[in-house]
TORKOL-4160 file (C-alpha; in steps of 0.2 Angstrom, whole numbers, padded with zeros to 4 digits, m for minus):
286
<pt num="1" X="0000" Y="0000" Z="0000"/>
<pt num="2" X="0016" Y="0015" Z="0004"/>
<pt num="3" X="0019" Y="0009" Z="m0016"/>
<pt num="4" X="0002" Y="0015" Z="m0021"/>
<pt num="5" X="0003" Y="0030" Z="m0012"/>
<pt num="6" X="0014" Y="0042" Z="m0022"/>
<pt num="7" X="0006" Y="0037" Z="m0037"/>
<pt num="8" X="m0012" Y="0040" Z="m0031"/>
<pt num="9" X="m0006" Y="0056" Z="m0024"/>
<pt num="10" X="m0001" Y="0059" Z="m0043"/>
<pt num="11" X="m0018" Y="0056" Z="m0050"/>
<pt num="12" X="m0027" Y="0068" Z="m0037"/>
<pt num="13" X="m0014" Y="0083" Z="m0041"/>
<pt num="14" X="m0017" Y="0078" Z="m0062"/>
<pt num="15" X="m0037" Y="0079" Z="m0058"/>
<pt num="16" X="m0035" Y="0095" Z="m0048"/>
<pt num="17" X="m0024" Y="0101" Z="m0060"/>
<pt num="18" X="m0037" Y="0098" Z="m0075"/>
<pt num="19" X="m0051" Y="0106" Z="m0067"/>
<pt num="20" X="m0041" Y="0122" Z="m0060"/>
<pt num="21" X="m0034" Y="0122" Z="m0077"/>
<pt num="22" X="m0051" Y="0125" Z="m0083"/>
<pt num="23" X="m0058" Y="0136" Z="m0073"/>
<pt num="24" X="m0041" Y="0148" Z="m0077"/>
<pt num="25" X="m0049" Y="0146" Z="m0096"/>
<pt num="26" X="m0067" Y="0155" Z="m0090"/>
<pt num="27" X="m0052" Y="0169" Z="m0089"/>
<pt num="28" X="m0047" Y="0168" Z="m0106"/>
<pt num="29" X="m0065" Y="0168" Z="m0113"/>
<pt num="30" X="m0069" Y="0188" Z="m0112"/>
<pt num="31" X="m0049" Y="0192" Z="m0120"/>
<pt num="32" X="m0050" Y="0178" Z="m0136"/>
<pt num="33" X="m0067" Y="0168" Z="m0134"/>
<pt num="34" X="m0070" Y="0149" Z="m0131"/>
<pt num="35" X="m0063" Y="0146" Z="m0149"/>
<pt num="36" X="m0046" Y="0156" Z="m0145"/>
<pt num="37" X="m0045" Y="0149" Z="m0130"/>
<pt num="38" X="m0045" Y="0132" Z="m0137"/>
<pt num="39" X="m0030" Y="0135" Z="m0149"/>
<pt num="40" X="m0021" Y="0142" Z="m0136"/>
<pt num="41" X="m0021" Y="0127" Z="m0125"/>
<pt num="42" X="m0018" Y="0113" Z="m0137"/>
<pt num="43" X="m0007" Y="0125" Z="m0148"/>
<pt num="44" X="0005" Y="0128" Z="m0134"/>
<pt num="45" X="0004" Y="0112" Z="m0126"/>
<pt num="46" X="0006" Y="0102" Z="m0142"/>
<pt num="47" X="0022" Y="0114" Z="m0143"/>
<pt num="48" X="0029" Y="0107" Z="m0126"/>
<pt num="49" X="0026" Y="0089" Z="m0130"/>
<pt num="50" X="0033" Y="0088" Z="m0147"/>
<pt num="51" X="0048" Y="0097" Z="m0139"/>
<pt num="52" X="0049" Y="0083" Z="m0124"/>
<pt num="53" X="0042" Y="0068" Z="m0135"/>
<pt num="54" X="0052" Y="0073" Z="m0151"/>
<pt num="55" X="0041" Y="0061" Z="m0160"/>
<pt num="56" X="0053" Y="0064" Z="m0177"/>
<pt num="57" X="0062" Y="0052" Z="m0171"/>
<pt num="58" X="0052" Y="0037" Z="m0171"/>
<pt num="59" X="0046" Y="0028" Z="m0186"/>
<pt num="60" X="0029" Y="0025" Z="m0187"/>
<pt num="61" X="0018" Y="0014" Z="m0199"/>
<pt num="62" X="0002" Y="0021" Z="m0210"/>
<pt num="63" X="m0008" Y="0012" Z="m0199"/>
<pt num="64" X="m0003" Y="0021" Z="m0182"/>
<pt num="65" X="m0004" Y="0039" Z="m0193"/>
<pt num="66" X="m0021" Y="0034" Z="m0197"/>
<pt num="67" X="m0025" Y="0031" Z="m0179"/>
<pt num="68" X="m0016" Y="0048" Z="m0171"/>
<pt num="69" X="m0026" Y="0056" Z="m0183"/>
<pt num="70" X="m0044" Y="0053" Z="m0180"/>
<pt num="71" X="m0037" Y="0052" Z="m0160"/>
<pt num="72" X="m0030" Y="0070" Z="m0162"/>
<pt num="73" X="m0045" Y="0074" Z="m0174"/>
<pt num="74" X="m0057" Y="0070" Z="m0158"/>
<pt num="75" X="m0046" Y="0077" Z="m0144"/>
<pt num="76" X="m0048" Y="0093" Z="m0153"/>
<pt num="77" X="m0064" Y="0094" Z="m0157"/>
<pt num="78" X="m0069" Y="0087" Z="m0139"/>
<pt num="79" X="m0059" Y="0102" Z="m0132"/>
<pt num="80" X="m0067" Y="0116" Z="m0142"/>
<pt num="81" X="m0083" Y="0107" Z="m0139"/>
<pt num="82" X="m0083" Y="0106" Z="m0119"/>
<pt num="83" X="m0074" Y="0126" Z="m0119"/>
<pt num="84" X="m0088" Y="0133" Z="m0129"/>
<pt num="85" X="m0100" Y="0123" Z="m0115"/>
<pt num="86" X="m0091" Y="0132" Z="m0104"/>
<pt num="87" X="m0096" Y="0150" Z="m0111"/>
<pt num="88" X="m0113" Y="0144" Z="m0108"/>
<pt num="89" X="m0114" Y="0132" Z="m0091"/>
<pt num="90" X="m0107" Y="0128" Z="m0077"/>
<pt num="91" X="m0090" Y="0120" Z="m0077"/>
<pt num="92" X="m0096" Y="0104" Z="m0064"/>
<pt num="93" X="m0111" Y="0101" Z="m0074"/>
<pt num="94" X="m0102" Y="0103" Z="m0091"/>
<pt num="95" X="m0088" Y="0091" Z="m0083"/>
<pt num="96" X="m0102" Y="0078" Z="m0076"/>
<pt num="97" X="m0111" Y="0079" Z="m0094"/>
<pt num="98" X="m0094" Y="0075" Z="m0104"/>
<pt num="99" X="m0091" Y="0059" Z="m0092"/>
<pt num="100" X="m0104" Y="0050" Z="m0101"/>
<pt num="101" X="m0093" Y="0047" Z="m0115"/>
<pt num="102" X="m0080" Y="0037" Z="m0105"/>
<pt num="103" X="m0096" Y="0029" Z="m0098"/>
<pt num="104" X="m0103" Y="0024" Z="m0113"/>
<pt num="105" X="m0087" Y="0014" Z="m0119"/>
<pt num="106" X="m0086" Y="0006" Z="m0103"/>
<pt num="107" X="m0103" Y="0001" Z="m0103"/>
<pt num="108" X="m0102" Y="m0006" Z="m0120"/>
<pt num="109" X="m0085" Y="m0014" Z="m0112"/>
<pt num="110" X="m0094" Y="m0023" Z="m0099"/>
<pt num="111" X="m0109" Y="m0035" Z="m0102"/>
<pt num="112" X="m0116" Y="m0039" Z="m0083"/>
<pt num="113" X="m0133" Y="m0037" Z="m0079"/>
<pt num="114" X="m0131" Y="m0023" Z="m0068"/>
<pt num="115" X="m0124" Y="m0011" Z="m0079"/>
<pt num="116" X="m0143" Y="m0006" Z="m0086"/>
<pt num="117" X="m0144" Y="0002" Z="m0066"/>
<pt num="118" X="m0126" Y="0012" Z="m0072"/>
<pt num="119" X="m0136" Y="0016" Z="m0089"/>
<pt num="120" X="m0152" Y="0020" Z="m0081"/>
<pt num="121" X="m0143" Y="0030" Z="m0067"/>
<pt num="122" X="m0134" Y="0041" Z="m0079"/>
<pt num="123" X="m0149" Y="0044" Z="m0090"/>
<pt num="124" X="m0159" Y="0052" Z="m0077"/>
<pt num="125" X="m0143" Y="0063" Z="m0070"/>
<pt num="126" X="m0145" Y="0069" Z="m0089"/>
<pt num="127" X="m0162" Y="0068" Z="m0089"/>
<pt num="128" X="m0160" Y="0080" Z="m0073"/>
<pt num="129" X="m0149" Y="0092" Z="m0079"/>
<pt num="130" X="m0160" Y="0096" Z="m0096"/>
<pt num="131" X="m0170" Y="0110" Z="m0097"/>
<pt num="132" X="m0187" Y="0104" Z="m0100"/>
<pt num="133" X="m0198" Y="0117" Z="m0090"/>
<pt num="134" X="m0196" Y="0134" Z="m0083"/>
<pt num="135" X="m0192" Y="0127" Z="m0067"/>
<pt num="136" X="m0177" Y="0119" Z="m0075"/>
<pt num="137" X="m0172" Y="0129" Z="m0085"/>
<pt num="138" X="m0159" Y="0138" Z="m0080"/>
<pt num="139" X="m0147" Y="0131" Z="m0091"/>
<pt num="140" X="m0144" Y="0134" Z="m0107"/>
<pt num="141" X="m0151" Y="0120" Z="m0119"/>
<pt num="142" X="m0135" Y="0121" Z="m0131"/>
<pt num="143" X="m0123" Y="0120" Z="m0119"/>
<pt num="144" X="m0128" Y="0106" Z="m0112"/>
<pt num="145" X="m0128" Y="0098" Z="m0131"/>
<pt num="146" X="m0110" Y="0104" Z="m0132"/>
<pt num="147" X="m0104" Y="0093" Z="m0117"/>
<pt num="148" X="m0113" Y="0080" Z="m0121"/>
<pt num="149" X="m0106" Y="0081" Z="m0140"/>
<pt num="150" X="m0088" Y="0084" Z="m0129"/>
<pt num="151" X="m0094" Y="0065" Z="m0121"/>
<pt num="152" X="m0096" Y="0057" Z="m0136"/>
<pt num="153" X="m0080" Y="0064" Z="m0143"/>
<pt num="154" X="m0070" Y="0058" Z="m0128"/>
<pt num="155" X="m0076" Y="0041" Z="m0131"/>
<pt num="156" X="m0067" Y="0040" Z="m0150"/>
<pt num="157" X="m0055" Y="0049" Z="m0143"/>
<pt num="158" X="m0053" Y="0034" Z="m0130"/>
<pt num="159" X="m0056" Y="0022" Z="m0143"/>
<pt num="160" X="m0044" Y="0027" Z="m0156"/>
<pt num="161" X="m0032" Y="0032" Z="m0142"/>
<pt num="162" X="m0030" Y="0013" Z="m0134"/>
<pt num="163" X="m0026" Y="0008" Z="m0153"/>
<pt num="164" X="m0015" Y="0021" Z="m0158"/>
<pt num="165" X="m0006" Y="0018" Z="m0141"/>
<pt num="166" X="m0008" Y="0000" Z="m0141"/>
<pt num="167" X="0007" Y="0000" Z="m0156"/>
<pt num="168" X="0017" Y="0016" Z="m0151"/>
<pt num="169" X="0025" Y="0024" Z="m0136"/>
<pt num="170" X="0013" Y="0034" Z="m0127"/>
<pt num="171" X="0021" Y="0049" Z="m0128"/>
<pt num="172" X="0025" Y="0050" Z="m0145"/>
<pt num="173" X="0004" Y="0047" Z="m0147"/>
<pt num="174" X="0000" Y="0061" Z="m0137"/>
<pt num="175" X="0012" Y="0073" Z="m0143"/>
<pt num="176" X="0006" Y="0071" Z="m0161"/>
<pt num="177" X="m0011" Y="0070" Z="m0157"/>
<pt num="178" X="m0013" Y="0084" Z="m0147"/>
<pt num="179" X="m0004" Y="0093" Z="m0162"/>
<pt num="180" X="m0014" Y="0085" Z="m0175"/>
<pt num="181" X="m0028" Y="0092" Z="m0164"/>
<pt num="182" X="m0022" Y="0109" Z="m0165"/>
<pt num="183" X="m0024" Y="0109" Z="m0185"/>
<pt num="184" X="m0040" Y="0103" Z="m0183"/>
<pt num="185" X="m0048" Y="0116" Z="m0174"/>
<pt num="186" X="m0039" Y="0130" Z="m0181"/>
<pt num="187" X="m0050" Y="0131" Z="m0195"/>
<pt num="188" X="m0065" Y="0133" Z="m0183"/>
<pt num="189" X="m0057" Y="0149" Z="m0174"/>
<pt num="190" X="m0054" Y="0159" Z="m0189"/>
<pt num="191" X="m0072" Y="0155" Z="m0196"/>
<pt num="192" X="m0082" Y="0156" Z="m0181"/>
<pt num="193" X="m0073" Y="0168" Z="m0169"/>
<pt num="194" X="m0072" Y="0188" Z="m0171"/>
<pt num="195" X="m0059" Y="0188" Z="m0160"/>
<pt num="196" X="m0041" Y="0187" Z="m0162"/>
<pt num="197" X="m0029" Y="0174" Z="m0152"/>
<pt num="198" X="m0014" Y="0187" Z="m0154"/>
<pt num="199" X="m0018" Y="0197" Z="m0138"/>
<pt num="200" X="0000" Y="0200" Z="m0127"/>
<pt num="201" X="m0011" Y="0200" Z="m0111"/>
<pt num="202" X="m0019" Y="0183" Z="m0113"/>
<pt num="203" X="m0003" Y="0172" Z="m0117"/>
<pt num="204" X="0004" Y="0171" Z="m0099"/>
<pt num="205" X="m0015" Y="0164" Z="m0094"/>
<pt num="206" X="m0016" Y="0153" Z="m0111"/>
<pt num="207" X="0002" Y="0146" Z="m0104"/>
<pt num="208" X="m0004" Y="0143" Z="m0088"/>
<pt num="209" X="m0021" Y="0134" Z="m0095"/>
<pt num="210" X="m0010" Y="0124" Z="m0106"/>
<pt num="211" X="0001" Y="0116" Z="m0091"/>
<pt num="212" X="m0012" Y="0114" Z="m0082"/>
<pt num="213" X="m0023" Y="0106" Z="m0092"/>
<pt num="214" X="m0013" Y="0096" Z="m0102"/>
<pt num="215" X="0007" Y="0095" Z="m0100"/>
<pt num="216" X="0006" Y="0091" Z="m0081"/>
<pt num="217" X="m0008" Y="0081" Z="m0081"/>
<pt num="218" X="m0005" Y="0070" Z="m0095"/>
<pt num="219" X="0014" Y="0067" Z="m0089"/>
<pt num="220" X="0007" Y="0064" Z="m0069"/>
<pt num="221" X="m0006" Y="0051" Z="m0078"/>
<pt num="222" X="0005" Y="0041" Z="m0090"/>
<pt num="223" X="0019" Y="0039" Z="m0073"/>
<pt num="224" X="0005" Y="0033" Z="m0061"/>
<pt num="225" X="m0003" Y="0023" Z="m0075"/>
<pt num="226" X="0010" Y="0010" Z="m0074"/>
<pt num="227" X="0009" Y="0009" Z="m0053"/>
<pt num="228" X="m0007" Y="0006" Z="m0049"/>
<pt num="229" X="m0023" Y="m0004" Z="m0056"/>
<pt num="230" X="m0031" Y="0003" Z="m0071"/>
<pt num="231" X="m0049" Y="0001" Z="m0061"/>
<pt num="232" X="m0044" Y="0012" Z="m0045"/>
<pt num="233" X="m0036" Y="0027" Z="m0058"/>
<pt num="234" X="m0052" Y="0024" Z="m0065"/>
<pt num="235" X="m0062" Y="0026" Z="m0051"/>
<pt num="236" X="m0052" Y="0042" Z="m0045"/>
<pt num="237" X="m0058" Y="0051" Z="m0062"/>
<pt num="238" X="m0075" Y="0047" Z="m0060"/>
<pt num="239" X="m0073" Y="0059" Z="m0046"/>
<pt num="240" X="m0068" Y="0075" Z="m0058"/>
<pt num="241" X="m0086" Y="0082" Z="m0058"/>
<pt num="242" X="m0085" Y="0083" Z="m0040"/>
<pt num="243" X="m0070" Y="0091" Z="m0041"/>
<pt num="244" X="m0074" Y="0102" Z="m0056"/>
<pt num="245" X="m0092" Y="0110" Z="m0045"/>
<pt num="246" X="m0079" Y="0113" Z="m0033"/>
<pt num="247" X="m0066" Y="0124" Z="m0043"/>
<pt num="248" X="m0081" Y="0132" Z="m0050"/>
<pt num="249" X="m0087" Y="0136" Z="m0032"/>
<pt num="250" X="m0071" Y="0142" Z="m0028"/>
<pt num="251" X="m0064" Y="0153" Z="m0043"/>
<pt num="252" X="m0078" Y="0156" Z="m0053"/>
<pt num="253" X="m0092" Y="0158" Z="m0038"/>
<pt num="254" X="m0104" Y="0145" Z="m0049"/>
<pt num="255" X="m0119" Y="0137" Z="m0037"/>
<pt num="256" X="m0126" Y="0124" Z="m0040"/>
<pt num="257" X="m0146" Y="0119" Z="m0038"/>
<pt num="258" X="m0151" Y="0104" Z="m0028"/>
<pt num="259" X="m0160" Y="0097" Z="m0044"/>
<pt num="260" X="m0142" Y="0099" Z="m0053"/>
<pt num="261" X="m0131" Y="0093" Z="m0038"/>
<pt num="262" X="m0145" Y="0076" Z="m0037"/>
<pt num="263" X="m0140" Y="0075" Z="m0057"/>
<pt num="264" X="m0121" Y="0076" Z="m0054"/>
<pt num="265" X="m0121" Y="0062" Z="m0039"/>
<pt num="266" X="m0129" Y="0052" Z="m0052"/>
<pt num="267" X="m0118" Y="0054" Z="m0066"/>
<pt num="268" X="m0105" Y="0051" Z="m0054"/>
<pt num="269" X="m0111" Y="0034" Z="m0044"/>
<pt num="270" X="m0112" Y="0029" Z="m0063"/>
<pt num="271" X="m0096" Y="0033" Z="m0069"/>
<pt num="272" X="m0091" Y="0022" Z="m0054"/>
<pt num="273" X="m0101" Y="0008" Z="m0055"/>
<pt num="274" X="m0097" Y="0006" Z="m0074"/>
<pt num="275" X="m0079" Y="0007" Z="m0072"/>
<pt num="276" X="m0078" Y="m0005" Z="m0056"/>
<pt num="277" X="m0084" Y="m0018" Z="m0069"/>
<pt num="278" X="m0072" Y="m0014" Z="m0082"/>
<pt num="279" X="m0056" Y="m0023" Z="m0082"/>
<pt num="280" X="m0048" Y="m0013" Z="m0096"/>
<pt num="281" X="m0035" Y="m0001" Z="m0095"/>
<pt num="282" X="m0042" Y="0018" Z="m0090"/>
<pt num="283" X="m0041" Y="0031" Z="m0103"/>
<pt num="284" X="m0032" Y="0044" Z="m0096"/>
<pt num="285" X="m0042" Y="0062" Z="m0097"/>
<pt num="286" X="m0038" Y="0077" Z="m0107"/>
């Protein structure tokens, strides 16, 4: 157990760091919009991994560029995805919403009985958090469909990212699929945003988001990845809602209802119960 202990220490600081990470990106919003922010982040990051990866140097086959791509091609769409929810909702409840793409895959994963309860749990946490009346409907409607359309782009992120890391070095996927994620969504921030990334006062904040959110995290992960079971890392992330509703409490004065607080438990005691049943490896998050 003193074994496991530095390494589950490492995961808490990674999940902290995520969700700190992106309630510093709220910051970046009003300077060079969700859009912006988003290329910032991967930009820069993709920028320090290459540097510490230097992928050039390994040799990979057609079949592992195919892979990196569409697992870059998801990561950055699931990012830009879940920071223009962010413009729009609450960071836990965008966080708790984007956690039923790992779900899904781990409940297509796992066949027992007892993952309809995990299904059925999660549909009413989403159920819950919809704005169907005026009673509920303090959240806006499309950003709610932007994390859940960041959920499902983490899950082909997680299953194209265990096959392109099944046959490369995990760092050398990352670093070319965070960069690869990059050129993806540039595209989107020059045709949707009216705002420019080129803002001297938003780069040490963008730098800041991009550590960490990404180049700690990911590098805290892939160390504790290969000290402790894949089921207890998983079981620690399904706590990041939690963790996200208190970062947005903290920093961003968000307050949650009791109707979306019942929501979030529910998400979370499904995310738990399907990835207790899982013996797969946990993908890490991003």
């Amino acid at each position: 157990m003193p074994n496991l202990l530095m390494p589950l220490f490492m995961v808490i600081i990674a999940i902290v760091s995520i969700q700190f990470g992106a309630s510093m990106a709220k910051g970046l919003f009003p300077l060079v919009g969700a859009y912006g922010a988003t290329t910032l982040r991967l930009g820069i990051a993709s920028i320090l991994l290459l540097i510490i990866w230097r992928p050039w140097r390994s040799r990979l086959t057609k079949k592992s560029y195919l892979s990196i791509g569409i697992y870059g091609a998801s990561l950055g769409l699931m990012n830009l995805l879940f920071y223009i929810s962010l413009e729009r909702i609450p960071l836990g409840i965008a966080v708790a919403l984007e956690f039923t793409g790992p779900l899904a895959v781990s409940l297509l994963h796992s066949k027992k009985p007892i993952d309809f309860l995990w299904a059925l749990l999660a549909a009413i946490g989403i159920f819950l958090i919809l704005p169907m009346t005026e009673a509920t409907g303090s959240l806006d409607l499309l950003g709610v469909l932007f994390a859940l359309g960041a959920g499902f782009c983490w899950a082909l992120y997680i299953l194209f990212g265990q096959k392109a890391g099944g046959d490369e070095h995990a760092g050398i996927v990352t670093s070319l699929g965070m960069f690869v994620a990059t050129i993806v969504i540039l595209p989107f921030n020059f045709i949707f945003s009216n705002k420019s990334i080129f803002v001297p006062e938003a780069m040490p904040l963008a730098f800041g988001v991009a550590i960490l959110s990404s180049a700690l995290p990911y590098s805290l992960e892939m160390v504790s990845l290969k000290k402790i079971p894949a089921k207890t890392f998983g079981i620690l992330m399904s706590l990041e809602p939690a963790i996200a509703a208190l970062m947005g409490f903290l920093f961003l004065t968000e307050v949650l209802t009791g109707r979306q607080l019942i929501a979030m438990a529910c998400i979370i005691c499904a995310s738990l119960g399907g990835t207790m049943g899982v013996k797969k490896k946990a993908p890490a998050d991003v």
